[in-house]
N, CA, C and O atoms as a Tripos MOL2 file, in Angstrom:
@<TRIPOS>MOLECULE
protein
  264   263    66     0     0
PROTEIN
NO_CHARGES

@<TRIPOS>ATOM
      1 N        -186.5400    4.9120   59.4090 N.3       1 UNK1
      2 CA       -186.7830    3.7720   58.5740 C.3       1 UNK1
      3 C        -187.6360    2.7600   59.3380 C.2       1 UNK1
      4 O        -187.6510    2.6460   60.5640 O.2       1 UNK1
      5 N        -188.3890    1.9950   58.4090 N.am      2 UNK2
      6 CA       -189.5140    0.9180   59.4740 C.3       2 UNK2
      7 C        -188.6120   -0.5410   59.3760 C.2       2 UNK2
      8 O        -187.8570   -0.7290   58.4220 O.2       2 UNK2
      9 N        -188.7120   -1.1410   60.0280 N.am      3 UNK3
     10 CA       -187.8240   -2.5120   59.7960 C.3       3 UNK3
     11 C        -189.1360   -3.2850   60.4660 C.2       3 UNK3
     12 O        -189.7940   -2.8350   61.4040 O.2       3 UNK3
     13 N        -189.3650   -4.5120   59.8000 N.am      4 UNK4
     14 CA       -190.1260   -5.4940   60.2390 C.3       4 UNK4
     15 C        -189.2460   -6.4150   61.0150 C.2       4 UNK4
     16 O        -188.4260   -7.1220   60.4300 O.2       4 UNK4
     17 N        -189.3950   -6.4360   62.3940 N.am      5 UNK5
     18 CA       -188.9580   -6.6700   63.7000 C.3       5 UNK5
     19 C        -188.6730   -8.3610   63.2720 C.2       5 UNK5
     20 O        -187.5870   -8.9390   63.3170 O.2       5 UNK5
     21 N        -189.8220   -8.8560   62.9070 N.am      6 UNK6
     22 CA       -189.8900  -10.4100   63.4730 C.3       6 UNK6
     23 C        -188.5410  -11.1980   61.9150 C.2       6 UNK6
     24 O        -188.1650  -12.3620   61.7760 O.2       6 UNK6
     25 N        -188.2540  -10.1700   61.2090 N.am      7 UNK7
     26 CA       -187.5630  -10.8640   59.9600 C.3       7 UNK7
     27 C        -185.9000  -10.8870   60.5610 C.2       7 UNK7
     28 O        -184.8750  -11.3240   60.0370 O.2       7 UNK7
     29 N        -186.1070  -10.3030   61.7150 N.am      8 UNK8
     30 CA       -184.5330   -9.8260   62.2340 C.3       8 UNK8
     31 C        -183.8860  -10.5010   63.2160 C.2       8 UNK8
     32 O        -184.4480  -10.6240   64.3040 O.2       8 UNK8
     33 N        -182.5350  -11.0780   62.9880 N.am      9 UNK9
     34 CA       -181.9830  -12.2190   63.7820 C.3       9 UNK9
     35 C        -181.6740  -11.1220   65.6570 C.2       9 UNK9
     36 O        -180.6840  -10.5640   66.1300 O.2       9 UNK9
     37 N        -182.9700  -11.2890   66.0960 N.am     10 UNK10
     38 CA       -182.4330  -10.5150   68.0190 C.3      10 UNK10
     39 C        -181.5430  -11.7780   68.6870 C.2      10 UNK10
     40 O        -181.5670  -12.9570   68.3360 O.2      10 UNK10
     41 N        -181.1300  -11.4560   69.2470 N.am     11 UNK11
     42 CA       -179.7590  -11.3250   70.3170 C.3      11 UNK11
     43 C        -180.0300  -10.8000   71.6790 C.2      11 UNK11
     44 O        -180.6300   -9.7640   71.9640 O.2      11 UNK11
     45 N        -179.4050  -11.8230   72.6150 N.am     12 UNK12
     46 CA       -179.6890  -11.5320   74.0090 C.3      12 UNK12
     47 C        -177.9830  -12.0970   74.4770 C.2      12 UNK12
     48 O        -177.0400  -12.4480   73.7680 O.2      12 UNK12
     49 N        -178.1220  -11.9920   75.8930 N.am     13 UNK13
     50 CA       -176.7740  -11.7580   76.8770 C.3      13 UNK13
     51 C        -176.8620  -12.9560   77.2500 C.2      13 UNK13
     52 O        -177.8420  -13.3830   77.8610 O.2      13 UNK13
     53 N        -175.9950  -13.5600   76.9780 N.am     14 UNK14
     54 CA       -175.7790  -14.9400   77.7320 C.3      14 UNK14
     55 C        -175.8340  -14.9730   79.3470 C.2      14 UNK14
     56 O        -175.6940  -16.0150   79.9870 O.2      14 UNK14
     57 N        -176.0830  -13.5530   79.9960 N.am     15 UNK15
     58 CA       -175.9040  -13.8270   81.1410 C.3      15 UNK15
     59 C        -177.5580  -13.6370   81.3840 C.2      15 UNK15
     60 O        -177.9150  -13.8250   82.5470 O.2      15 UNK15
     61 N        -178.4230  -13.3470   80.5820 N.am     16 UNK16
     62 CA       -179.7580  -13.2360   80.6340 C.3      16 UNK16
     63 C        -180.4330  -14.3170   81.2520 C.2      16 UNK16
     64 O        -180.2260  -15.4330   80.7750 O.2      16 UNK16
     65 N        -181.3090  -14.1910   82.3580 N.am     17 UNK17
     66 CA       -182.3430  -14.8550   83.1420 C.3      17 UNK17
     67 C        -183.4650  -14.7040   83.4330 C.2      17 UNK17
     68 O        -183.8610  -13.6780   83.9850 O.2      17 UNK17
     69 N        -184.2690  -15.7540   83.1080 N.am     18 UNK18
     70 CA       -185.7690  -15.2940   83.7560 C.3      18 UNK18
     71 C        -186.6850  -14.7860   82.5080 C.2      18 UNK18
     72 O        -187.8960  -14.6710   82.6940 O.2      18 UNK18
     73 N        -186.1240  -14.4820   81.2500 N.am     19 UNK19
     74 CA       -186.7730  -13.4850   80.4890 C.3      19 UNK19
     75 C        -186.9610  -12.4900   80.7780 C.2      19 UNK19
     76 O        -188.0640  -12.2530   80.2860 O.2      19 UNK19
     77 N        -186.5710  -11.4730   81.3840 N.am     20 UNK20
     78 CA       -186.4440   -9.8250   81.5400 C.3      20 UNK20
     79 C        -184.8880   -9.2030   80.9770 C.2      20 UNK20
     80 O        -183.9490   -8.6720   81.5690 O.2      20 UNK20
     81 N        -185.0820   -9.4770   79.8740 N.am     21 UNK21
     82 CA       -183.7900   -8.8550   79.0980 C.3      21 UNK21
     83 C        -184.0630   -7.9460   78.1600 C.2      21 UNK21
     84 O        -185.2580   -7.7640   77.9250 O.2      21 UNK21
     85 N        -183.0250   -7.1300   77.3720 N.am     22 UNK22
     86 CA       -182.8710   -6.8070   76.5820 C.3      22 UNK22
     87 C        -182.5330   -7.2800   74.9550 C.2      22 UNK22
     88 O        -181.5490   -8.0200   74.9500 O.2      22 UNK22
     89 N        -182.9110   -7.1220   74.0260 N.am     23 UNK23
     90 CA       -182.4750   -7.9240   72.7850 C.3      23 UNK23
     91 C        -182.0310   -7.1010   72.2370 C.2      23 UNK23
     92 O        -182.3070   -5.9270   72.4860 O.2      23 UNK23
     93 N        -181.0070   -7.5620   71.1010 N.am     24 UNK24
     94 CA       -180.6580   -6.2620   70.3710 C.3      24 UNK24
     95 C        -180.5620   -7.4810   68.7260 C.2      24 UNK24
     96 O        -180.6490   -8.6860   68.4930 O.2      24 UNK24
     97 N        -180.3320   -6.1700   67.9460 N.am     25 UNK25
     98 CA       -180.6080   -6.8490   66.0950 C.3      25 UNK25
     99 C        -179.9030   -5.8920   65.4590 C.2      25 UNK25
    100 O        -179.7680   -4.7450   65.8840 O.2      25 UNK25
    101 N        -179.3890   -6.3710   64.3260 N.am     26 UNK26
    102 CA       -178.4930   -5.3040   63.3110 C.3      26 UNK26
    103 C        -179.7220   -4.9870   62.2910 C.2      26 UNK26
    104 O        -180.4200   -5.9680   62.0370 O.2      26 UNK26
    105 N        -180.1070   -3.6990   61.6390 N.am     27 UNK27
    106 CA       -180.6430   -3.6730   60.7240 C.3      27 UNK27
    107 C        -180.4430   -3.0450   59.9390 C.2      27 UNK27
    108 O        -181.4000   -2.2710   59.9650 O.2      27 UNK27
    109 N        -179.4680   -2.5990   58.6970 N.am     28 UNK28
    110 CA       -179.3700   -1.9570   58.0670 C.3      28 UNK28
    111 C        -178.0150   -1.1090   58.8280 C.2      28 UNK28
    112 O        -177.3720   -1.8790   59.5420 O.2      28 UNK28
    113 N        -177.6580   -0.1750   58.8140 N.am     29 UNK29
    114 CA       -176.9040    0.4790   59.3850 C.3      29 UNK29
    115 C        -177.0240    0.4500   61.1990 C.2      29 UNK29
    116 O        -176.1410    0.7400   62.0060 O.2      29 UNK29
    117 N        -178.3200    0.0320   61.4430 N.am     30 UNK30
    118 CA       -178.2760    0.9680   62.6960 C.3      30 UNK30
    119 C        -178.8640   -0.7090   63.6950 C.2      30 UNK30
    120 O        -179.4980   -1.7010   63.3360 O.2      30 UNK30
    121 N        -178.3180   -0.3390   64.8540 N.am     31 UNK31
    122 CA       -178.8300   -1.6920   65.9600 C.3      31 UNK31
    123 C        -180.1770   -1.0190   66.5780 C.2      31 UNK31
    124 O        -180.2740    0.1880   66.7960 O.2      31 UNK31
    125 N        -180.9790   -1.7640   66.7740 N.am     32 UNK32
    126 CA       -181.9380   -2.0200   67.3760 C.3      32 UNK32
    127 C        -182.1440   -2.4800   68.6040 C.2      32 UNK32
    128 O        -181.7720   -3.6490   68.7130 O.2      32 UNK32
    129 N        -182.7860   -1.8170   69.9950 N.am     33 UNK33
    130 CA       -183.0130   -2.6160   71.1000 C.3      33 UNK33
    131 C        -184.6250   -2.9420   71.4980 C.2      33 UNK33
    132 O        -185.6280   -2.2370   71.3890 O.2      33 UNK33
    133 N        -184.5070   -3.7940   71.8150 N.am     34 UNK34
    134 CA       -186.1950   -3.9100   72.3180 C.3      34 UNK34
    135 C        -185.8610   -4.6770   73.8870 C.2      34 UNK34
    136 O        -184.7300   -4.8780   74.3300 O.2      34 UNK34
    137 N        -187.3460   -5.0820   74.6680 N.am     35 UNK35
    138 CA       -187.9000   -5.6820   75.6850 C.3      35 UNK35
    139 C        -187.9680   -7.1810   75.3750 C.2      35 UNK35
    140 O        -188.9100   -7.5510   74.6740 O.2      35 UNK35
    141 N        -187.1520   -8.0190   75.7780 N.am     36 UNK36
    142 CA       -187.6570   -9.4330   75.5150 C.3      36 UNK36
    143 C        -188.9530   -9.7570   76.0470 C.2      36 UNK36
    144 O        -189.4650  -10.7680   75.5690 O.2      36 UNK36
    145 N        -189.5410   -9.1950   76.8420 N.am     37 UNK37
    146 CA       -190.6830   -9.3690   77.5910 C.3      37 UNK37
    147 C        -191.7370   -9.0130   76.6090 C.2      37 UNK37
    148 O        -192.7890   -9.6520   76.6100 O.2      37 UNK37
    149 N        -191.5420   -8.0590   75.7850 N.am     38 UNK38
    150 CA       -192.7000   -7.3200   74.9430 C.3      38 UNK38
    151 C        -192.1740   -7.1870   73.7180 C.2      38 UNK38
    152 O        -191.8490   -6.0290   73.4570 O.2      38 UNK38
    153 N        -191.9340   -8.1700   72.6750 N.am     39 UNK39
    154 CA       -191.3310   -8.1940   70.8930 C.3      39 UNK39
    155 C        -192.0420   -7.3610   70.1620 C.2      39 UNK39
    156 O        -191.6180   -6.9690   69.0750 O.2      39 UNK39
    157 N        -193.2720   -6.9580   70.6780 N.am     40 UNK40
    158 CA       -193.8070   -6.3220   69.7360 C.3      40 UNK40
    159 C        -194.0110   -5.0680   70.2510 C.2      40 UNK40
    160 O        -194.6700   -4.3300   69.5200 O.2      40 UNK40
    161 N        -193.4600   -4.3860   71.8060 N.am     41 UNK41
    162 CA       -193.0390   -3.3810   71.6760 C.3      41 UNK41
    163 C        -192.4230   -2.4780   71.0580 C.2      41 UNK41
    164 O        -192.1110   -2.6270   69.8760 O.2      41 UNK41
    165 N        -192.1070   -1.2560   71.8270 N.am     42 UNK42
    166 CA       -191.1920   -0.2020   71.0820 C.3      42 UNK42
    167 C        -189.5900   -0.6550   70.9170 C.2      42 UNK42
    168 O        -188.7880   -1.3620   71.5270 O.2      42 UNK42
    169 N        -189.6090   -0.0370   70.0330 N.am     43 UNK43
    170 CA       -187.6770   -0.5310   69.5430 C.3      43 UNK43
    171 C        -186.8510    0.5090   69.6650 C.2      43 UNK43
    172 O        -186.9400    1.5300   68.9820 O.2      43 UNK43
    173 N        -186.0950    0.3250   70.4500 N.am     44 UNK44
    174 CA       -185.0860    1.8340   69.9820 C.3      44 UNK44
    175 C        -183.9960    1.5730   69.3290 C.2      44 UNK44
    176 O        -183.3890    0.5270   69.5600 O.2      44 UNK44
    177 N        -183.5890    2.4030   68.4720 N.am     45 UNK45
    178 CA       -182.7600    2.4980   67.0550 C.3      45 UNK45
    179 C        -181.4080    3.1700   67.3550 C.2      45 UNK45
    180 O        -181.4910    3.8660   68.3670 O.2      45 UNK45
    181 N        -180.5610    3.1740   66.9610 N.am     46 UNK46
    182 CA       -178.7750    3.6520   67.0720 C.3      46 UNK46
    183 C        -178.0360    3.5490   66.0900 C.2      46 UNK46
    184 O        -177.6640    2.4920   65.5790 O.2      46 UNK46
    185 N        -177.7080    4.8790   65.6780 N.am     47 UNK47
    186 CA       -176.6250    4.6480   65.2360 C.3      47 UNK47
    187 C        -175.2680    3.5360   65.2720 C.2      47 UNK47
    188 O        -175.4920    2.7650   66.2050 O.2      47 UNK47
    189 N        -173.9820    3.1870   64.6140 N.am     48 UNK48
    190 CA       -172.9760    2.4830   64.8720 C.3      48 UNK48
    191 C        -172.2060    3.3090   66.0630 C.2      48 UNK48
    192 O        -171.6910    2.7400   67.0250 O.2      48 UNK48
    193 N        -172.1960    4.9650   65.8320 N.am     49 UNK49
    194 CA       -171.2110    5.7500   66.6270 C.3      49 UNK49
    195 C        -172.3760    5.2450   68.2350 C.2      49 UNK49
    196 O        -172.0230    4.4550   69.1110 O.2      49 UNK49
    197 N        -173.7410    5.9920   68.1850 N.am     50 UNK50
    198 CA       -174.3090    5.6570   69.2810 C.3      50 UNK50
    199 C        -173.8330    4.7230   70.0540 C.2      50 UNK50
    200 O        -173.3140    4.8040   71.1670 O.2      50 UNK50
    201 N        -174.0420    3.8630   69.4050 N.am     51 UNK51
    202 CA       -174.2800    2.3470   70.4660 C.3      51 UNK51
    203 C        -172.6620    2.0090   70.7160 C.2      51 UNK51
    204 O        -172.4350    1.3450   71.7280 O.2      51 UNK51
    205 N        -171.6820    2.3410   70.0190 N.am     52 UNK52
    206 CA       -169.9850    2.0830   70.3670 C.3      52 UNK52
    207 C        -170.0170    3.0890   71.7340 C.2      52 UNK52
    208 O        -169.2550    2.6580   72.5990 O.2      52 UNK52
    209 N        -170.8640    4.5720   72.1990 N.am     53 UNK53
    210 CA       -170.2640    5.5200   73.0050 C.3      53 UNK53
    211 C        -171.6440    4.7370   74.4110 C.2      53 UNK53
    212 O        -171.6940    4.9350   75.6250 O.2      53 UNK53
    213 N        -172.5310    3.8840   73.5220 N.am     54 UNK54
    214 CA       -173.0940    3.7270   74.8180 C.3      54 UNK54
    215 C        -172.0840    2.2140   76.0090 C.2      54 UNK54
    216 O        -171.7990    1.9760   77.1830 O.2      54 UNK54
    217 N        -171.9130    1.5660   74.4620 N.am     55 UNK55
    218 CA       -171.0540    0.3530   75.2690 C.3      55 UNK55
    219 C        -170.2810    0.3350   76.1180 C.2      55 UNK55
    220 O        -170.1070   -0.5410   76.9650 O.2      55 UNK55
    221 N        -169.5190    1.7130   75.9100 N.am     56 UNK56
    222 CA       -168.2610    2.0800   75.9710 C.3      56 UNK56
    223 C        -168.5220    2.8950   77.3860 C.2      56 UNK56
    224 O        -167.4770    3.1370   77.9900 O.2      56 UNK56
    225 N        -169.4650    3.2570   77.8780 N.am     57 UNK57
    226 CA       -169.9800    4.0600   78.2560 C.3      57 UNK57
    227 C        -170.3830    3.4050   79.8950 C.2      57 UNK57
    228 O        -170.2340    3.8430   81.0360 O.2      57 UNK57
    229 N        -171.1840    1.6410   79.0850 N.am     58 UNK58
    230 CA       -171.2400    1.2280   80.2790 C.3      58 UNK58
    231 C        -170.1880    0.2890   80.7050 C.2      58 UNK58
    232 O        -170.4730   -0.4280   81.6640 O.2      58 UNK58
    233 N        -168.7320    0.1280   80.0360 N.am     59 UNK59
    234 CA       -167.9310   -0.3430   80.2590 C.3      59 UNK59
    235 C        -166.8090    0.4040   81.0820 C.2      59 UNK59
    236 O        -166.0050   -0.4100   81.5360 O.2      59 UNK59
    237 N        -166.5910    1.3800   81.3240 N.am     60 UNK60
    238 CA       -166.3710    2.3580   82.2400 C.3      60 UNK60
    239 C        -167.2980    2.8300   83.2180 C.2      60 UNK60
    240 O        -166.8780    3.7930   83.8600 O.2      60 UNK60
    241 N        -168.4440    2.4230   83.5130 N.am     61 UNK61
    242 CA       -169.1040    1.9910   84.5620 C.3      61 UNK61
    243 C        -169.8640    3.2600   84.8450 C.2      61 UNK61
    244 O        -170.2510    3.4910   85.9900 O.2      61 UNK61
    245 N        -170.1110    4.1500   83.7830 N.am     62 UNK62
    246 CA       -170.6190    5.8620   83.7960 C.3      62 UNK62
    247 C        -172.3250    5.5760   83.6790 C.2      62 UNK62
    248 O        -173.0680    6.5580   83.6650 O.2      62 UNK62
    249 N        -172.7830    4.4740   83.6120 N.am     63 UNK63
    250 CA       -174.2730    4.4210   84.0340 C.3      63 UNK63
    251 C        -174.7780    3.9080   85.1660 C.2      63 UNK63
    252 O        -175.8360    3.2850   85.0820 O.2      63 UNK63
    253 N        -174.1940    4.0470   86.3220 N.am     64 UNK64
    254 CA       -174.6140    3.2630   87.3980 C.3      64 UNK64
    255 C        -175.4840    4.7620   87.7790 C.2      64 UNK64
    256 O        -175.2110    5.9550   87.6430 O.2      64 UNK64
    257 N        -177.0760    3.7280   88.5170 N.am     65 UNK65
    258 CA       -178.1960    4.0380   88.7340 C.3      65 UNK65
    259 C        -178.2240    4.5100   90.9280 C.2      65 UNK65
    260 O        -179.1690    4.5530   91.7150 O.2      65 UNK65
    261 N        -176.8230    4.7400   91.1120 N.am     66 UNK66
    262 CA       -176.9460    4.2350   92.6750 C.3      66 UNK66
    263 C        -176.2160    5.9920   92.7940 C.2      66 UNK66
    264 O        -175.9550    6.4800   93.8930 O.2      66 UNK66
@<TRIPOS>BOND
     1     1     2 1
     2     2     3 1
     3     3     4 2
     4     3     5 am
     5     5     6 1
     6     6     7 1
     7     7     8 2
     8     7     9 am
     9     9    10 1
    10    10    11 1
    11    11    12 2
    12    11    13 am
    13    13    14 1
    14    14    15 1
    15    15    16 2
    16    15    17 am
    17    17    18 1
    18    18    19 1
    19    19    20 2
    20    19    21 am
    21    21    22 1
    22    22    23 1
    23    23    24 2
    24    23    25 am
    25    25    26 1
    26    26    27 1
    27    27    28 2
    28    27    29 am
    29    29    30 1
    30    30    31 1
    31    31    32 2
    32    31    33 am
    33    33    34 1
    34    34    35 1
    35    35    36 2
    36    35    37 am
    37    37    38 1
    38    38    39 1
    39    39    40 2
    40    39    41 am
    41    41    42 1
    42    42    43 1
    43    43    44 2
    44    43    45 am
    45    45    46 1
    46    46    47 1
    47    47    48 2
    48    47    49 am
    49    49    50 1
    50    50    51 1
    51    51    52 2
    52    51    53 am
    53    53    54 1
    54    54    55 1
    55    55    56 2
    56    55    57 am
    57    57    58 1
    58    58    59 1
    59    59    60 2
    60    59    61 am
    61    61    62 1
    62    62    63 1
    63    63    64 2
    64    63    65 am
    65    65    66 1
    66    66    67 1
    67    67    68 2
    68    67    69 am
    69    69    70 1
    70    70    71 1
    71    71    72 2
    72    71    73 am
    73    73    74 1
    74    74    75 1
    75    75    76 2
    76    75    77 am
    77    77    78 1
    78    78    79 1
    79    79    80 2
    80    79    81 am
    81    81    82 1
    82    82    83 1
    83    83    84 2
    84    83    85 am
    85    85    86 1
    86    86    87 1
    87    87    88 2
    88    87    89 am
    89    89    90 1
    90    90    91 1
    91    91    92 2
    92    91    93 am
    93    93    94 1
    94    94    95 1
    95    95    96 2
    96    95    97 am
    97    97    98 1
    98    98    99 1
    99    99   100 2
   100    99   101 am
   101   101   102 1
   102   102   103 1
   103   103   104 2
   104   103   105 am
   105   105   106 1
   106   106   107 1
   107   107   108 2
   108   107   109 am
   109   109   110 1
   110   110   111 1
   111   111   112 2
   112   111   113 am
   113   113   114 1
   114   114   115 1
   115   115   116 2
   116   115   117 am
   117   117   118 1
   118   118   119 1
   119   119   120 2
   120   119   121 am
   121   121   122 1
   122   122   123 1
   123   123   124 2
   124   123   125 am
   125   125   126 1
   126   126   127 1
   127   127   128 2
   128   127   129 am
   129   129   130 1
   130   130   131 1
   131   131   132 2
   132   131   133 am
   133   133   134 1
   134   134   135 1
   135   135   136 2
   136   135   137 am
   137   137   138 1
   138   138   139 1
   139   139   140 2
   140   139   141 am
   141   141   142 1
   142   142   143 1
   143   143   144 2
   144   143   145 am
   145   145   146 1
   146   146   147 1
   147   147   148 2
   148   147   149 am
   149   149   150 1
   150   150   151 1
   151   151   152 2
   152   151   153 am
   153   153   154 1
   154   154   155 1
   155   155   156 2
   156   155   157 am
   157   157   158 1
   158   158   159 1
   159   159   160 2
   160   159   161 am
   161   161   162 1
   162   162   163 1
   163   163   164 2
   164   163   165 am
   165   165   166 1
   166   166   167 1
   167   167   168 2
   168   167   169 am
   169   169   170 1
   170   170   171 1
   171   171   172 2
   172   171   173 am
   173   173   174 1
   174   174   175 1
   175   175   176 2
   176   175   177 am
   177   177   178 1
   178   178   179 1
   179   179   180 2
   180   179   181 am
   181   181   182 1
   182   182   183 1
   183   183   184 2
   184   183   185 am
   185   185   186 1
   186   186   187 1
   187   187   188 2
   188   187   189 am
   189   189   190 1
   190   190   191 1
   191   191   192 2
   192   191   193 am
   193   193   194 1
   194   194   195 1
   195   195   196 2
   196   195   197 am
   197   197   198 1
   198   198   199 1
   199   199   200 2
   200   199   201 am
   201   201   202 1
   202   202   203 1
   203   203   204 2
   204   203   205 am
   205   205   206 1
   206   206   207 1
   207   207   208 2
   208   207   209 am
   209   209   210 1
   210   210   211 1
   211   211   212 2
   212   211   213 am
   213   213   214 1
   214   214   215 1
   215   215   216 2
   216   215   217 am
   217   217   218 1
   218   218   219 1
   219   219   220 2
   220   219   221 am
   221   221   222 1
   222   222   223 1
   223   223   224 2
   224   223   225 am
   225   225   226 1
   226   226   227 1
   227   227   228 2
   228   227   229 am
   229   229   230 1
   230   230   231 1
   231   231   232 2
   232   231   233 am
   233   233   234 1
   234   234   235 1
   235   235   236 2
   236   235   237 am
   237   237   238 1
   238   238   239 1
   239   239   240 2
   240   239   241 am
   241   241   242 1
   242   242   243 1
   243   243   244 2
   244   243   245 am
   245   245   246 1
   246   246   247 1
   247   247   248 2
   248   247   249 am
   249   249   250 1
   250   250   251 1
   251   251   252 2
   252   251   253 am
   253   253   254 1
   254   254   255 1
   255   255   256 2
   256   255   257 am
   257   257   258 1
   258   258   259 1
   259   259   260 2
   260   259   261 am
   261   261   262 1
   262   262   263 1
   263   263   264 2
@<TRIPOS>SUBSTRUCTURE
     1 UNK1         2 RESIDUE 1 A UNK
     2 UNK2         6 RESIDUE 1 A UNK
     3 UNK3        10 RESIDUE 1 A UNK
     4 UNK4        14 RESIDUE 1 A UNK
     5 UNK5        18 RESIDUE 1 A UNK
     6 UNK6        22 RESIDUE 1 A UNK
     7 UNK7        26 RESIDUE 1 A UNK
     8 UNK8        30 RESIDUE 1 A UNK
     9 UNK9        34 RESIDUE 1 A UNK
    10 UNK10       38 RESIDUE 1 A UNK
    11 UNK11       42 RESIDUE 1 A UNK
    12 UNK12       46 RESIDUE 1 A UNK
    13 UNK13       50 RESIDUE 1 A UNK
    14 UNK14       54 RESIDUE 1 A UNK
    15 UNK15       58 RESIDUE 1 A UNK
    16 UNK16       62 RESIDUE 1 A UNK
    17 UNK17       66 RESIDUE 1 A UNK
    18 UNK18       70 RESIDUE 1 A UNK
    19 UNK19       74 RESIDUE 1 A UNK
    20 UNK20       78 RESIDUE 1 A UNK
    21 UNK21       82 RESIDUE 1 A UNK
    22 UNK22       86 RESIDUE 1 A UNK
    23 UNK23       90 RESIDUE 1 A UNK
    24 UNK24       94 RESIDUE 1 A UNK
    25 UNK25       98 RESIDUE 1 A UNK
    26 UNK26      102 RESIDUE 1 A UNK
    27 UNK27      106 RESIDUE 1 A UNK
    28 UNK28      110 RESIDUE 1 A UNK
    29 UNK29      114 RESIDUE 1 A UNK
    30 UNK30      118 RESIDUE 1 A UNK
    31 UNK31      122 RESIDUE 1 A UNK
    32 UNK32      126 RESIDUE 1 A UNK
    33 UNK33      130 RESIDUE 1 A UNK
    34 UNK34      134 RESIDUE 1 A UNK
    35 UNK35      138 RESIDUE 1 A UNK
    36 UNK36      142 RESIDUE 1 A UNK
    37 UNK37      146 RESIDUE 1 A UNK
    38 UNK38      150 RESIDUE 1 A UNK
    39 UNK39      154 RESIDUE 1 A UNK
    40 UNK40      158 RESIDUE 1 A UNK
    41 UNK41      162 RESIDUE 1 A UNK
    42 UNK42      166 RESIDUE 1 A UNK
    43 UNK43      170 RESIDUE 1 A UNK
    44 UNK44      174 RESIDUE 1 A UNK
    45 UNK45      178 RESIDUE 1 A UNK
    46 UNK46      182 RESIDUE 1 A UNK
    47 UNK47      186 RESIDUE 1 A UNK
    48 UNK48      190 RESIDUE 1 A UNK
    49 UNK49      194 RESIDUE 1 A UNK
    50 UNK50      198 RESIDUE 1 A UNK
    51 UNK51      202 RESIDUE 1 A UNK
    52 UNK52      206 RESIDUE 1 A UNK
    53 UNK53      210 RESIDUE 1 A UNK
    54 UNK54      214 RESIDUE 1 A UNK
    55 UNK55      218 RESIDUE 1 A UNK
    56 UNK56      222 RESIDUE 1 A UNK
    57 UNK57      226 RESIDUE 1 A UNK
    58 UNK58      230 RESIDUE 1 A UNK
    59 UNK59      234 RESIDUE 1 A UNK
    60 UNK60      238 RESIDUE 1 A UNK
    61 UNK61      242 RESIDUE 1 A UNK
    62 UNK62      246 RESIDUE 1 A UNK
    63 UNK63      250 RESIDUE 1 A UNK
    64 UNK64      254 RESIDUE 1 A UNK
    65 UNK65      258 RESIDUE 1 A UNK
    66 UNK66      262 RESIDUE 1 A UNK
């Protein structure tokens, strides 16, 4: 589905600094992430199940990069 980005209430982390964050937006069924740095970048799209197994995912600490 196409969603026109700029009509959509994004969302950032209160712990966000500097402007190098992530945003995220509800659209229709599915959340949306983009680059705060680049809005008119690429968006990536998720399911409700997705994005609950990614949260969940980094809340058990199973994405560390080290």
């Amino acid at each position: 589905m196409i969603y026109r980005t700029e009509e959509l209430r994004w969302h950032r982390s209160r712990h966000c600094s500097g402007g190098t964050c992530v945003e995220v937006a509800r659209a229709g069924d599915n959340i949306l992430v983009r680059d705060s740095k680049d809005p008119r970048g690429a968006v990536l799209s998720f399911t409700p199940s997705e994005w609950r197994a990614f949260i969940e995912g980094v809340k058990r600490g199973e994405l560390s990069f080290e």
